[in-house]
C-alpha positions in Angstrom: 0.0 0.0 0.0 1.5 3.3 -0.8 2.8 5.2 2.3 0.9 8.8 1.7 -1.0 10.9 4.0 -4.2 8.6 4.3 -6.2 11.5 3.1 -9.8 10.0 4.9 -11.5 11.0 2.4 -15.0 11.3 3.2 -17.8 9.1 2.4 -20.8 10.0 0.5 -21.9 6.3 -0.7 -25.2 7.7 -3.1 -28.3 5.7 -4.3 -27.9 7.3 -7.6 -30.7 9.1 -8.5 -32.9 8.0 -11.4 -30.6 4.7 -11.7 -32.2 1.4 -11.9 -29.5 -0.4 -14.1 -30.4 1.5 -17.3 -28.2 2.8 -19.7 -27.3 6.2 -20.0 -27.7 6.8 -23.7 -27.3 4.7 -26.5 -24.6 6.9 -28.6 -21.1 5.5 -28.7 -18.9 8.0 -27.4 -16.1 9.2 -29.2 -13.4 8.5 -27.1 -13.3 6.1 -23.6 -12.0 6.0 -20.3 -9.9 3.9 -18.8 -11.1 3.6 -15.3 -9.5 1.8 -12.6 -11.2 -1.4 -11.5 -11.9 -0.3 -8.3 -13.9 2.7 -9.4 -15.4 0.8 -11.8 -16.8 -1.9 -9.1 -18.1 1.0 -6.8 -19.9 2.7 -10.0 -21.1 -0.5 -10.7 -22.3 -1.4 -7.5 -23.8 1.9 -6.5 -25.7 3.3 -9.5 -26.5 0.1 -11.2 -24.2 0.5 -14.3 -21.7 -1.8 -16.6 -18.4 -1.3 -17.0 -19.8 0.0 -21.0 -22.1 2.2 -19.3 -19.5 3.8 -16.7 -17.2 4.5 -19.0 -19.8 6.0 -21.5 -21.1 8.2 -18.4 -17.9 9.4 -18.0 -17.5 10.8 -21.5 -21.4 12.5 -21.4 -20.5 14.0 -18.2 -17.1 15.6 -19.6 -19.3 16.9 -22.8 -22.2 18.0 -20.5 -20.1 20.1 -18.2 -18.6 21.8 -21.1 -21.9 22.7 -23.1 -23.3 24.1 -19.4 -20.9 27.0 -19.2 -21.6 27.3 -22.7 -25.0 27.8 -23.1 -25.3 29.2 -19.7 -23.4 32.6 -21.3 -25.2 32.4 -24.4 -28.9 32.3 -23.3 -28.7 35.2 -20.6 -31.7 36.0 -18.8 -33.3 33.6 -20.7 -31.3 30.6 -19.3 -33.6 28.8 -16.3 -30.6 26.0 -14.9 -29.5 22.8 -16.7 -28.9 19.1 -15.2 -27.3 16.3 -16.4 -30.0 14.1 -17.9 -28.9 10.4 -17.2 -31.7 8.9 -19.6 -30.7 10.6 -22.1 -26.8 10.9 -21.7 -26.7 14.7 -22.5 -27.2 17.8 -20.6 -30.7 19.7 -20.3 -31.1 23.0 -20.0 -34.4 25.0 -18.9 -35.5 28.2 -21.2 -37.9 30.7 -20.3 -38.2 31.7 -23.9 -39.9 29.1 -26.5 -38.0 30.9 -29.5 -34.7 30.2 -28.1 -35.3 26.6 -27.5 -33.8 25.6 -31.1 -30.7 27.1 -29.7 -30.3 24.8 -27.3 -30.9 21.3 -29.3 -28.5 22.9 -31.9 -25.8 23.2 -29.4 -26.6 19.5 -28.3 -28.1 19.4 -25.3 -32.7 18.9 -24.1 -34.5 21.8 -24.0 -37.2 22.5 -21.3 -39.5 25.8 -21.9 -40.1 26.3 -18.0 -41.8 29.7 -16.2 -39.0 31.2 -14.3 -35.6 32.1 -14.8 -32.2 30.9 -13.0 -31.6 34.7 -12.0 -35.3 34.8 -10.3 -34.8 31.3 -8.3 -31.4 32.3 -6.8 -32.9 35.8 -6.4 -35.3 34.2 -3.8 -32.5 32.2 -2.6 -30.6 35.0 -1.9 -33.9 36.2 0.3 -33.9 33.3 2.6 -30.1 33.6 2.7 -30.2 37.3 3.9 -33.1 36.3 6.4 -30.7 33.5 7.4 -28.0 35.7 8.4 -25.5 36.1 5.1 -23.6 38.8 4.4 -20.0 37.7 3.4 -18.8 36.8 0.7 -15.8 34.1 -0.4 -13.6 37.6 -0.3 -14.0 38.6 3.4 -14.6 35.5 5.4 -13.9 38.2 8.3 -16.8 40.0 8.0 -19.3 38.8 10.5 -22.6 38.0 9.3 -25.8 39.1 10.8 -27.9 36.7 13.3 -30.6 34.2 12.0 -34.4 35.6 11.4 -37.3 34.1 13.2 -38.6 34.4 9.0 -36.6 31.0 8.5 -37.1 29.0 11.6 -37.6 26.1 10.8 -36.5 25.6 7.4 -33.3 23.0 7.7 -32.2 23.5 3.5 -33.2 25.3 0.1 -31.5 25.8 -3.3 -32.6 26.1 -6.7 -33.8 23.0 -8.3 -33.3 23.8 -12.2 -34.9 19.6 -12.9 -38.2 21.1 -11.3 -37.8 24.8 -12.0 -38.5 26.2 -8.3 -36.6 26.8 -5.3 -36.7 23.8 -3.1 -37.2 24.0 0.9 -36.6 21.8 3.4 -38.8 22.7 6.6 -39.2 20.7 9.6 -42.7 18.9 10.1 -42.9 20.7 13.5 -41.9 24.5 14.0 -41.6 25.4 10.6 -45.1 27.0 10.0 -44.4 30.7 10.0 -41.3 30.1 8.0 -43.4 28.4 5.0 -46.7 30.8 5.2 -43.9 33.6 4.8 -42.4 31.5 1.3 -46.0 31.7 0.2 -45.4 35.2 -1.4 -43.2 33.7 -4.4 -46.0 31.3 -5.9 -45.2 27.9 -7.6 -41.7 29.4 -7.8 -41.3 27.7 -4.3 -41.7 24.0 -3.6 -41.8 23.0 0.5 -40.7 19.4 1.7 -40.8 18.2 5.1 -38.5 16.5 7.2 -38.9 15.2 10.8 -34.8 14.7 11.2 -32.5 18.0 11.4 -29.1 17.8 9.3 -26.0 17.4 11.5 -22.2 17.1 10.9 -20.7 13.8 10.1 -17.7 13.7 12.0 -16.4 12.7 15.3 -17.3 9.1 15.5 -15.4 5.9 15.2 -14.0 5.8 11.4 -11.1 3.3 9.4 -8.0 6.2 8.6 -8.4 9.3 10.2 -7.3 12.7 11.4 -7.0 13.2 14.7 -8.3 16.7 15.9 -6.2 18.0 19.4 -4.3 14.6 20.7 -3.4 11.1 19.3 -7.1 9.0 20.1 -9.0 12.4 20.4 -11.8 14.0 17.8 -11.5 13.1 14.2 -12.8 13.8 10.8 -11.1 13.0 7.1 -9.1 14.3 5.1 -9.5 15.6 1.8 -7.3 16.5 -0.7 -3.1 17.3 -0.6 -2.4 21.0 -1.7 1.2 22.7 -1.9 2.6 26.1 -2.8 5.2 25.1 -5.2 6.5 28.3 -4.8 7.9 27.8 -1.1 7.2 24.3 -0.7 4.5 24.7 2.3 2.0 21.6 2.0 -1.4 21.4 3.4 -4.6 19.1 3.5 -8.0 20.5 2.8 -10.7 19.0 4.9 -13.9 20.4 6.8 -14.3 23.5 8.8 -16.2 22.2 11.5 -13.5 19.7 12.5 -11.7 21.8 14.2 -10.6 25.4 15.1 -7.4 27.1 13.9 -4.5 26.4 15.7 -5.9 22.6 16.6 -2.6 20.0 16.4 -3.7 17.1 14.5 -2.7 13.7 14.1 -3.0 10.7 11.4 -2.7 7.1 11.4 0.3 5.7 12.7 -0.1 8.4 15.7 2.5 11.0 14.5 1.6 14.5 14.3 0.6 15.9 10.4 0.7 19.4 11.6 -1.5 22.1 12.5 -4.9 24.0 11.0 -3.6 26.9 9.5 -7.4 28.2 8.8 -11.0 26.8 9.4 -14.3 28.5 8.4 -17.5 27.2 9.9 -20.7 27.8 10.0 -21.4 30.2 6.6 -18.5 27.9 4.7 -17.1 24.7 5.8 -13.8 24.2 4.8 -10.3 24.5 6.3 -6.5 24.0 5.7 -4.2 21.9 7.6 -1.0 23.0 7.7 1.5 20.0 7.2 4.7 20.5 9.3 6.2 17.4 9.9 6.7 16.2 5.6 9.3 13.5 7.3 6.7 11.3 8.4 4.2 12.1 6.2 4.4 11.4 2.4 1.8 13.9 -0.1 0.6 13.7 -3.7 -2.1 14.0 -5.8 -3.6 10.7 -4.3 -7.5 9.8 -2.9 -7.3 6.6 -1.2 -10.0 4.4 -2.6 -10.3 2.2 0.2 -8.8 3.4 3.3 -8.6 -0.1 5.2 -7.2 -1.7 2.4 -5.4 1.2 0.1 -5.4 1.2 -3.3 -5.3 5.0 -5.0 -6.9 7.0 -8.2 -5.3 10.5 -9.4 -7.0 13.8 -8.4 -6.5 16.6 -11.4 -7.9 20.0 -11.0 -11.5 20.5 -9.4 -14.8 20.9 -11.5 -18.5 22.1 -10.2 -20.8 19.7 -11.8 -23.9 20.4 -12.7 -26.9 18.3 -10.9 -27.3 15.0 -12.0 -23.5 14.3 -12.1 -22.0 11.5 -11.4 -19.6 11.4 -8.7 -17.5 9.3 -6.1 -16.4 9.7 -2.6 -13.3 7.8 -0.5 -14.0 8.2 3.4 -13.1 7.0 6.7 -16.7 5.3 7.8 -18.2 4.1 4.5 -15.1 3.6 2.5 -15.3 4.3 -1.6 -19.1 4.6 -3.1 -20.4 6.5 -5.9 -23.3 8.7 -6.4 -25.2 11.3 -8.1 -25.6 14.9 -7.4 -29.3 16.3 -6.5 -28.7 20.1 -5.7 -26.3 23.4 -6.0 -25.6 26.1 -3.9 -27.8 24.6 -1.2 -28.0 27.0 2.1 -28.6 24.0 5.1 -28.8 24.7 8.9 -27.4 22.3 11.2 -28.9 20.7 13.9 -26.9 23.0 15.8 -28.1 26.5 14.1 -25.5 26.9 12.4 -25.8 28.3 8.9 -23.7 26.8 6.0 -24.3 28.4 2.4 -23.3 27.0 -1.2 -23.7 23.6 -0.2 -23.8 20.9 -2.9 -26.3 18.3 -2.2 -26.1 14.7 -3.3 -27.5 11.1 -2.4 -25.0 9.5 -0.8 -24.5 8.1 2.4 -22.6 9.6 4.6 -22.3 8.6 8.8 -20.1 10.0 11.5 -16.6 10.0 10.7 -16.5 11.0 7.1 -16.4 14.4 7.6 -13.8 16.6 5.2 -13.3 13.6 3.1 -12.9 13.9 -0.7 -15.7 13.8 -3.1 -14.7 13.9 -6.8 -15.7 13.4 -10.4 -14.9 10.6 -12.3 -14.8 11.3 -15.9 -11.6 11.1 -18.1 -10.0 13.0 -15.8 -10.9 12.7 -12.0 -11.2 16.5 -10.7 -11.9 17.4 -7.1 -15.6 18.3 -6.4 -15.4 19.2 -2.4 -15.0 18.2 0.8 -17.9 16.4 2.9 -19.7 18.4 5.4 -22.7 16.6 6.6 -26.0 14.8 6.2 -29.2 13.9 7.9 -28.5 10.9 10.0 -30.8 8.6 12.3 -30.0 6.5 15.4 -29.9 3.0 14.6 -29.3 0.6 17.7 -26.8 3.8 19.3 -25.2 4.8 16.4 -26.0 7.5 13.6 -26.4 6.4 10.3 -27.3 7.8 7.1 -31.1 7.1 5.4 -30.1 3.7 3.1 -30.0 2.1 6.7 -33.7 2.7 7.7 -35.0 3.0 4.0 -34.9 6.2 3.3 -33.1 8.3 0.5 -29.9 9.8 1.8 -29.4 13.1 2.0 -25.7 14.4 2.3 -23.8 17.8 1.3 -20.0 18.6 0.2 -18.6 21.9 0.4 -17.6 22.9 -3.2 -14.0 23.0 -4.5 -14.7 25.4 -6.5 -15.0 28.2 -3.7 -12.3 26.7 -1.3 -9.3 26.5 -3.7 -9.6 29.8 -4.9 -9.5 31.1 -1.6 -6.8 29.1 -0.1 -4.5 29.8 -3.5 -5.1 33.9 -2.8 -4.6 33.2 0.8 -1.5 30.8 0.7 -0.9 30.2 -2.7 -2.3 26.7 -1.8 -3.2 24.6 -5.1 -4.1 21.0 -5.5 -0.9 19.0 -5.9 
């Protein structure tokens, strides 16, 4: 097994969405993968696919995420979201205008002539976010943001949902019924779900590899993914905010210390830096462990931000390498706790105590980070948590994006994936 910083990566094992073992478009592609065997099994094992079908997904995924920029500049205010359409093997994409719906099947992707526009759902995102307490932004972290409204109690999650063209809530069955009268106002742009179980953070339970937070045997959470400054050498580990405050020593595997967090950020983000002093005992690259209790590693390139119904795969301390699919964007959630996260990407995987800061990424061609796992709704089964595949239900988990934490940590310490 190769002797690298067992980055824990965190587990998001999902029960991808709209996969019952059918294929994902009948079009040769016209080029393949060549995915390892191990990522292979998972993807087969998790979403129901063939080793045909994975690699095929791969390549619609790679085409999809290209045409979503794409068309996202070219239609404007007319653009209403897009999604990865798994049936089909090609990216949707919601218009509010009819006319420009040509446009869209020219460039190769499913049109959708839907009511509202992308701008108007996140501008009632952006609502609930302000009544939630946001202020900052990813460019002043220090800025403090404003205290929670009595307007939101209640409501645990909401993003846009471009699949259904509204903004989706979350609200708890009990509590919640000011919160949802007040959403009223925006019409069918809104859709209201209720939960009886409050999202929490996964971490701090027993795990495979981990990352001890404060002493050797103490707290712990995952790792995510190795970052370096080439420039002076300095290496970190990106993992989750809530794991730990800066300053916290912390500790892997074999009981020797990794370093110090340079920089956590939690609630509003969730994300942090470790910074990795002692590179003697410790070995860093561009490595996710697969399988942390039995190693085994895939090659992490650059990060992407997916579009919903993405693919993607997770390595983690509790529930190891599993694949799933991705089920919302820039999702605001609050914590069992009250505390606010924003940006959130939700997916259907399972992810239990433990798995916290682990790696989520995307495999296509090339495997690029997605984020780092932050947390999920969980229920007690005979004294433990677990995530909703134990008692039947759909899981619900979130990752902070890479897309919004490597930017930040390069401008801050000229931290970049390795």
């Amino acid at each position: 097994m190769r002797k690298l910083l067992r980055t824990v990566l965190t587990g998001v094992s999902v029960a991808a969405l709209g996969f019952t073992g059918t294929a994902v478009g009948t079009a040769t592609p016209e080029r393949s993968v060549d995915l390892p065997a191990d990522v292979l099994s998972a993807m087969q094992r998790d979403l129901g696919l063939t080793a045909d079908q994975a690699a095929r997904r791969a390549v619609q995924q790679d085409e999809a995420d290209r045409l979503d920029d794409v068309l996202k500049g070219r239609l404007g205010a007319a653009f209403g979201g897009a999604w990865f359409d798994a049936e089909s093997g090609r990216l949707a994409v919601a218009v509010t205008d009819a006319a420009r719906a040509g446009e869209v099947r020219a460039a190769g992707a499913r049109a959708h002539v839907v009511r509202h526009s992308e701008a108007d759902l996140e501008k009632i995102k952006g609502d609930l976010d302000a009544l939630a307490g946001k202020q900052s932004d990813n460019a002043n972290r220090d800025k403090p943001n404003r205290g929670r409204s009595d307007e939101v109690k209640g409501l645990v999650s909401w993003s846009v949902d471009p699949t259904a063209n509204v903004v989706s809530v979350t609200a708890l069955a009990r509590g919640s019924e000011k919160a949802v009268a007040g959403l009223r106002k925006y019409g069918d742009a809104v859709r209201v779900e209720y939960t009886d179980v409050e999202p929490s953070t996964a971490a701090f339970l027993d795990g495979g590899d981990i990352l001890y937070y404060g002493a050797f045997g103490g707290g712990y959470c995952s790792a995510g993914f190795n970052l370096r400054n080439v420039n002076n050498g300095l290496r970190y580990v990106l993992t989750a905010g809530h794991c730990g405050p800066a300053g916290t020593a912390v500790y892997g595997y074999t009981g020797a210390q990794i370093g110090t967090v340079q920089a956590a950020f939690f609630p509003t983000w969730d994300d942090a830096i470790v910074r990795v002093t002692n590179t003697a005992a410790w070995t860093q690259g561009p490595w996710v462990d697969v399988n942390p209790s039995q190693g085994g590693v895939v090659t992490v390139s650059g990060y992407s931000d997916s579009p919903v119904g993405t693919a993607i795969c997770k390595s983690g301390v509790t529930t190891k390498l599993t694949c799933g699919v991705i089920t919302a964007k820039r999702q605001t959630v609050t914590y069992s706790g009250g505390q606010t996260v924003y940006d959130l990407t939700r997916h259907n995987a399972c992810v239990e105590p433990g798995d916290s800061g682990g790696s989520n990424y995307r495999n296509s061609g090339t495997r690029t980070a997605e984020g780092v796992t932050s947390g999920a709704q969980l229920y007690l089964v005979g004294g433990r948590y677990r995530c909703g595949a134990a008692v039947g239900l759909p899981n619900v988990s979130w990752y902070y994006p890479a897309a919004i934490s490597l930017p930040y940590y390069q401008a801050a310490y000229g931290a970049t994936l390795w």
